[in-house]
C-alpha positions as CSV (number, residue, x, y, z in Angstrom):
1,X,101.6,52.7,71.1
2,X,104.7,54.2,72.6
3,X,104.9,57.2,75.2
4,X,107.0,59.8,76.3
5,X,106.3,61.1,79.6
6,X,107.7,64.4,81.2
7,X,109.4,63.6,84.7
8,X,108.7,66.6,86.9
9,X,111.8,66.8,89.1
10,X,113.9,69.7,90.8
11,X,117.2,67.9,89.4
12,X,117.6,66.0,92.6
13,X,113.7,64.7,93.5
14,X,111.6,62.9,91.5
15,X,108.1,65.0,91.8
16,X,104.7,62.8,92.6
17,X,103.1,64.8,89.7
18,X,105.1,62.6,87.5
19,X,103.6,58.9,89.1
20,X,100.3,59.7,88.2
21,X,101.2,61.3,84.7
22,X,103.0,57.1,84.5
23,X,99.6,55.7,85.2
24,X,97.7,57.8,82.8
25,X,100.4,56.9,79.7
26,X,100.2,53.3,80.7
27,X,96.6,53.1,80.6
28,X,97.7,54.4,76.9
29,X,98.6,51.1,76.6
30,X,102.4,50.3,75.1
31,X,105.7,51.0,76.4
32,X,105.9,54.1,78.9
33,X,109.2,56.0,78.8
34,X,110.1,58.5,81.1
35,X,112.1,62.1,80.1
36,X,113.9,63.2,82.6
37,X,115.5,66.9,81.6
38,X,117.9,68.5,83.5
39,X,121.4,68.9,84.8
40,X,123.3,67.1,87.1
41,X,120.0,64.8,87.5
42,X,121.2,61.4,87.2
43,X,119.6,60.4,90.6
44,X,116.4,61.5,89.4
45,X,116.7,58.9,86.4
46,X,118.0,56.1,88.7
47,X,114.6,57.1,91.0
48,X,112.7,57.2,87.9
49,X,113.8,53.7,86.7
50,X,112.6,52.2,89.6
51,X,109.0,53.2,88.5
52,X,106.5,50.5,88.1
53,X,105.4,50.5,85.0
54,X,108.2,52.2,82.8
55,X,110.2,50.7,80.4
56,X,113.2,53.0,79.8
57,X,114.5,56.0,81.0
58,X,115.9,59.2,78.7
59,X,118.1,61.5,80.6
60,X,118.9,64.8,78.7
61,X,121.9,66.1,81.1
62,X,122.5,69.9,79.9
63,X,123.1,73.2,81.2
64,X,120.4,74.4,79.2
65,X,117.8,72.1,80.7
66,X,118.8,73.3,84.4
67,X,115.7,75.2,85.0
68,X,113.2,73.2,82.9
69,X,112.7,76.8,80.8
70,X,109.9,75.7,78.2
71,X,111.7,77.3,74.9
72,X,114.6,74.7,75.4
73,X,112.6,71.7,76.8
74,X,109.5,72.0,73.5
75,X,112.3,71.3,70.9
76,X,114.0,68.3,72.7
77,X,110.9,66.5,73.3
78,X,109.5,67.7,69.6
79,X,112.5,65.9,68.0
80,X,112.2,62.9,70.4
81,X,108.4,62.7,69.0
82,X,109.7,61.2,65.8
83,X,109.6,57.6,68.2
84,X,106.5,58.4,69.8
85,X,102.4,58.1,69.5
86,X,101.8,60.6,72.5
87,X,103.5,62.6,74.8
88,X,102.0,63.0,78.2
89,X,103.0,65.4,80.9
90,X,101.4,66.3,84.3
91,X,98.9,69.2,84.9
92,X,101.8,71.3,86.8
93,X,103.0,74.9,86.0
94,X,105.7,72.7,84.1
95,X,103.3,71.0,82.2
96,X,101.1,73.5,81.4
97,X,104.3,75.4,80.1
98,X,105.9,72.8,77.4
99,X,102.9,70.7,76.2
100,X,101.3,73.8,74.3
101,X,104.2,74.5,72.5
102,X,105.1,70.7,71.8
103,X,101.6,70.7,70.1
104,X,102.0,73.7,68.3
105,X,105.3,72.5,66.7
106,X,103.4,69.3,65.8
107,X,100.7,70.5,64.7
108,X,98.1,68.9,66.3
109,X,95.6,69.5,69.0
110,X,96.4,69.4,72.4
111,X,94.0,67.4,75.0
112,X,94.3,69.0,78.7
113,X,93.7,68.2,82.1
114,X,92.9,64.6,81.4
115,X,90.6,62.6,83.9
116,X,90.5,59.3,82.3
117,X,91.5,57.1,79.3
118,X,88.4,55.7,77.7
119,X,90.0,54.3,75.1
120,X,93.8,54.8,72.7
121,X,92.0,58.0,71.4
122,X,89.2,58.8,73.6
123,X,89.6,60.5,77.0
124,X,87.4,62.7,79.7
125,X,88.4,66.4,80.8
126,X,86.6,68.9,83.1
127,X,84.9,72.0,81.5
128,X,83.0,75.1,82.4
129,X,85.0,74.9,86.2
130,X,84.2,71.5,86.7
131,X,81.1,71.8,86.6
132,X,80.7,68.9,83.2
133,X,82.3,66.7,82.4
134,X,83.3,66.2,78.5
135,X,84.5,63.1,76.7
136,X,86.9,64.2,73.8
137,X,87.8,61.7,70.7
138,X,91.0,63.0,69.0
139,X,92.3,62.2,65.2
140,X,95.2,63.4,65.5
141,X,98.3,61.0,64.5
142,X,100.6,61.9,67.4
143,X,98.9,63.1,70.6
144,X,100.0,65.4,73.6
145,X,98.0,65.3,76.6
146,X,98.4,67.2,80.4
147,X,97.2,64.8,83.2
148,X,95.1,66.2,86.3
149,X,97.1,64.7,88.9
150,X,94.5,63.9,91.6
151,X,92.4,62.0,88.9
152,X,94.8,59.2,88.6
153,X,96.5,56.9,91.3
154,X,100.4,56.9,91.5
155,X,102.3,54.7,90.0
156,X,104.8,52.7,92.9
157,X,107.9,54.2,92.8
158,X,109.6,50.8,93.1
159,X,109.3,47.2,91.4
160,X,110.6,49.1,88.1
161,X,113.8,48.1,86.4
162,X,114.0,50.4,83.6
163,X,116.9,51.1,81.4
164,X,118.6,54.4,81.5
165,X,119.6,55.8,78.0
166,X,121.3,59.8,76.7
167,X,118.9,62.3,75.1
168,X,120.6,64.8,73.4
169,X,118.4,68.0,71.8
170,X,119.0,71.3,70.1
171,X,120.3,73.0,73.7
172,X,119.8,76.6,74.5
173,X,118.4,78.2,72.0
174,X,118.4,81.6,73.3
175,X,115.0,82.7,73.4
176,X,115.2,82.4,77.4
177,X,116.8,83.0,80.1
178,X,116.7,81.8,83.7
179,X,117.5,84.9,85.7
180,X,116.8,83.9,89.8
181,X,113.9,82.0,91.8
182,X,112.4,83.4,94.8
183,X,110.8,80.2,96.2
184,X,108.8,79.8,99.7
185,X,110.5,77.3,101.5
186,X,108.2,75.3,104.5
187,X,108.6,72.2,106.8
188,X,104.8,71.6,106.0
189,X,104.1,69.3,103.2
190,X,104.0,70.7,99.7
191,X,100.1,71.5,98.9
192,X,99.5,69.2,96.2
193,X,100.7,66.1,97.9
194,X,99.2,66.6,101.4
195,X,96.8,64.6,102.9
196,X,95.5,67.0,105.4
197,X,94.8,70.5,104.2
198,X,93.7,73.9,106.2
199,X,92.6,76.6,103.7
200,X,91.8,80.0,104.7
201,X,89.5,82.7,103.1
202,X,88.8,86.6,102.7
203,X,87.0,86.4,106.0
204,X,90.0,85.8,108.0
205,X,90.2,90.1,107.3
206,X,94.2,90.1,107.2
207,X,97.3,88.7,106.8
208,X,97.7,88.1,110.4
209,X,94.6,87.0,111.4
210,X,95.3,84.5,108.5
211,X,98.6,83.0,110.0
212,X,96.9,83.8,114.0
213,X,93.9,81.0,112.9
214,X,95.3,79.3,110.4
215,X,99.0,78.2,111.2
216,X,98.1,77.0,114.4
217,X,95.6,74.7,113.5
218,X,97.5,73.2,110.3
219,X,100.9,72.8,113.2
220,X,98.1,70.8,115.0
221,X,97.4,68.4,112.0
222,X,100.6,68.6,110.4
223,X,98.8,69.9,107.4
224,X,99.7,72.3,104.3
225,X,98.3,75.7,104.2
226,X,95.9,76.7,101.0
227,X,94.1,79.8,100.6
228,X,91.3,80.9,98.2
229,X,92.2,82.8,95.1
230,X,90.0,86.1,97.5
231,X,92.7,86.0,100.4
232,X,95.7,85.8,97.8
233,X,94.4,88.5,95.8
234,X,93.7,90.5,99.0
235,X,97.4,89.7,99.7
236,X,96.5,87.7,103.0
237,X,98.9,84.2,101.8
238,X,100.9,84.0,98.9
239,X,100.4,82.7,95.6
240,X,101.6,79.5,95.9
241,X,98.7,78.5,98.6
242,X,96.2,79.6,96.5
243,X,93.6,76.5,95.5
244,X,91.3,77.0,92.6
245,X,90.7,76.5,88.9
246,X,93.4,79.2,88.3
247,X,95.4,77.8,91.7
248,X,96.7,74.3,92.4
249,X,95.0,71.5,92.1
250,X,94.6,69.4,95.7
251,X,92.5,65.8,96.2
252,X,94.0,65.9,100.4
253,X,92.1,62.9,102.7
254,X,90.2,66.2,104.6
255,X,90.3,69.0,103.7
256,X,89.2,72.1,106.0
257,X,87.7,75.4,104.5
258,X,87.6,78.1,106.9
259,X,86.2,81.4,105.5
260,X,85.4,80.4,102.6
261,X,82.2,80.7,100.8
262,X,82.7,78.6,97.9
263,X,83.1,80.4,94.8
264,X,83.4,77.9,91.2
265,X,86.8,78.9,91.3
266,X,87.6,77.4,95.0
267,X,85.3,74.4,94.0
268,X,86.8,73.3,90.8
269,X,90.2,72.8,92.7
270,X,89.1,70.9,95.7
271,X,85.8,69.3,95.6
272,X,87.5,65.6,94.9
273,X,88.9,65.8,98.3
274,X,87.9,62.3,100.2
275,X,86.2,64.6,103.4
276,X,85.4,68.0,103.2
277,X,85.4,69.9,106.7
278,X,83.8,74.0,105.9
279,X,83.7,76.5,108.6
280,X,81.5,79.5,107.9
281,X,78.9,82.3,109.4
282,X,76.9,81.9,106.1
283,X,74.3,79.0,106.4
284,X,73.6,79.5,102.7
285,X,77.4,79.7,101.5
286,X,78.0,77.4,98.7
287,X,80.8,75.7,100.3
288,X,77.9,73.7,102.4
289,X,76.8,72.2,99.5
290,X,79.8,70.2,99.0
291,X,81.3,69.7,102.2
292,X,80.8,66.7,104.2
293,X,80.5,68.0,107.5
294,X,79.3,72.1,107.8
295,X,79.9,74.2,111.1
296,X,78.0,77.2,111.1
297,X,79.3,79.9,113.2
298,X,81.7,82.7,114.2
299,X,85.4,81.3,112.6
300,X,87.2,83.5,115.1
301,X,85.5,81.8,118.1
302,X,85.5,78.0,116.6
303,X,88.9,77.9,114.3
304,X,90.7,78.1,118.2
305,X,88.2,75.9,120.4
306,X,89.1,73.8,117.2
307,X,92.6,73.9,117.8
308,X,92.8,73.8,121.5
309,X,90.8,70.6,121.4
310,X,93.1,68.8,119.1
C-alpha cells in the first residue's frame, strides 16, 4: 500500500500535526510519501525529508498553493491519487478543509479523526463527543483518512533520507481567493503542541479578569493559554484558545482547568491530557470527574496563592 500524506506547514516550518499524520500512514503499512504544497517552501521539503519513516517527498511549488486554499489543494492531490491506496492528512483546520472534498471527488467515504490502525482497512474513531469509541471497516478502493493528532506519537524529525521530487497540479482554479489573515501572534507555545496548558472558563466573569488570573499563572509555567468554548463565546479569549470538540484538540503533560465546569464539549478536547489539574467552587462540576487532582474553592482567591507560590 502506498500513501500520500498532507504536510501541514506555513511555507517555512514543518507543523508537528504532520509527524503524527507520518506515524498513522506508516502503520498503513507501505511507502509513506509526504506532500508538501506551497510556495517558496523548499526548506519545508528538505525538513520533511529528514522524517523517519518517509520515503519521498512531493513538492508542488505554486503561487496558487501559497495559502493552502482547499479548492486548489483537492484537485492536486485528487490527480496525484491515481499512485495512491490512501491519502492521510492531520485533524487540523487544514485537514478538515481538503480531505472532504478529496473524498467527494473520489467518490468514496471519508474515515475522520482516526485513533488507531487496526488493520489495512479497519480503524477506531471517537463518536457521540468522545464519549464511545467506534471501530470502522471501510470497502472502499482508495481511502482518505484525517488523523487526531494527540492519538498518535510523532514521527522523529530526523534519521529520514527521503528523496525530493516536483508535483505539478491543475493551479488556481478560481473558485478562491486568499484575501488577508488576521493571525494572533504569542511568545507562548502554540496550543496544540504545549506541554503545559492553563485554560480559563465563563467564571473568570470578563475579559480582564481572564488575562488578570490567567496570564500570570501560564508566564509562571511557561504554558499556552486555552479557554472553553463558554469564555470564547462570551468573548473573554479569542477563538483560537478555545479547547473543545468544536475547538482544538490538546493531549498537554498537565493541563489546568480553572472555571471550568466540564461540559462534553470541554471534555472531548482534553481529557487525554497525561495529568489533569481543575480548579472550581462546584464540588459536583463534571470537570472532577476526570481530573486527577480537584481544588475546590473560590478561583479568585486560589488561581493567585497558586501563582505566587510558583
Amino acid at each position: 500500500m502506498s500513501v500520500l500524506v498532507l504536510a501541514e506547514h506555513d511555507n517555512s516550518i514543518l507543523k508537528d500535526a504532520t509527524l503524527a499524520a507520518v506515524t498513522a500512514a506508516g502503520e498503513l503499512g507501505g511507502d509513506v510519501h509526504l506532500l508538501v504544497a506551497g510556495l517558496g517552501a523548499q526548506s519545508v521539503a528538505d525538513a520533511a525529508a529528514q522524517v523517519a519513516g518517509v520515503a519521498k517527498v512531493l513538492l508542488a511549488d505554486d503561487a496558487a498553493y501559497e495559502h493552502a486554499l482547499a479548492e486548489n489543494l483537492a484537485p492536486l492531490i485528487t490527480g496525484l491519487m491515481a499512485n495512491y491506496d490512501a491519502f492521510v492528512a492531520p485533524a487540523t483546520t487544514r485537514g478538515k478543509n481538503v480531505a472532504p472534498r478529496v473524498a467527494a471527488a473520489l467518490d468514496v467515504a471519508q474515515i475522520s479523526e482516526i485513533l488507531s490502525v487496526e488493520g489495512p482497512d479497519t480503524f477506531t474513531r471517537p463518536i457521540y463527543a468522545g464519549n464511545a469509541i467506534a471501530t470502522v471497516r471501510t470497502s472502499d478502493a482508495k481511502k482518505v483518512i484525517t488523523v487526531r493528532g494527540t492519538a498518535f506519537a510523532k514521527a522523529a524529525t530526523t534519521g529520514g533520507s527521503a528523496s525530493i521530487e516536483a508535483a505539478s497540479g491543475a493551479g488556481d482554479t478560481g473558485l478562491s481567493k486568499f484575501e488577508s489573515a488576521d493571525l494572533t501572534t504569542s511568545a507562548r507555545p502554540e496550543l496544540t503542541a504545549a506541554k503545559i496548558i492553563v485554560s480559563g472558563g465563563r467564571a473568570l466573569g470578563s475579559s480582564d479578569k481572564f488575562h488578570e488570573f490567567i496570564d500570570p499563572l501560564a508566564d509562571k509555567l511557561g504554558a499556552a493559554i486555552g479557554a472553553s468554548r463558554a469564555a470564547v463565546d462570551a468573548g473573554y479569549a479569542p477563538n483560537d484558545y478555545q479547547v473543545g470538540q468544536t475547538g482544538k484538540i490538546v493531549a498537554p503533560e498537565l493541563y489546568l482547568a480553572i472555571g471550568i465546569s466540564g461540559a462534553i464539549q470541554h471534555l472531548a478536547g482534553m481529557k487525554d491530557s497525561k495529568i489533569i489539574v481543575a480548579i472550581n467552587k462546584d464540588e459536583e462540576a463534571p470537570i472532577f470527574q476526570v481530573a486527577d487532582v480537584g481544588l475546590v474553592g473560590d478561583l479568585f482567591t486560589l488561581v493567585p496563592e497558586l501563582t505566587a507560590k510558583l
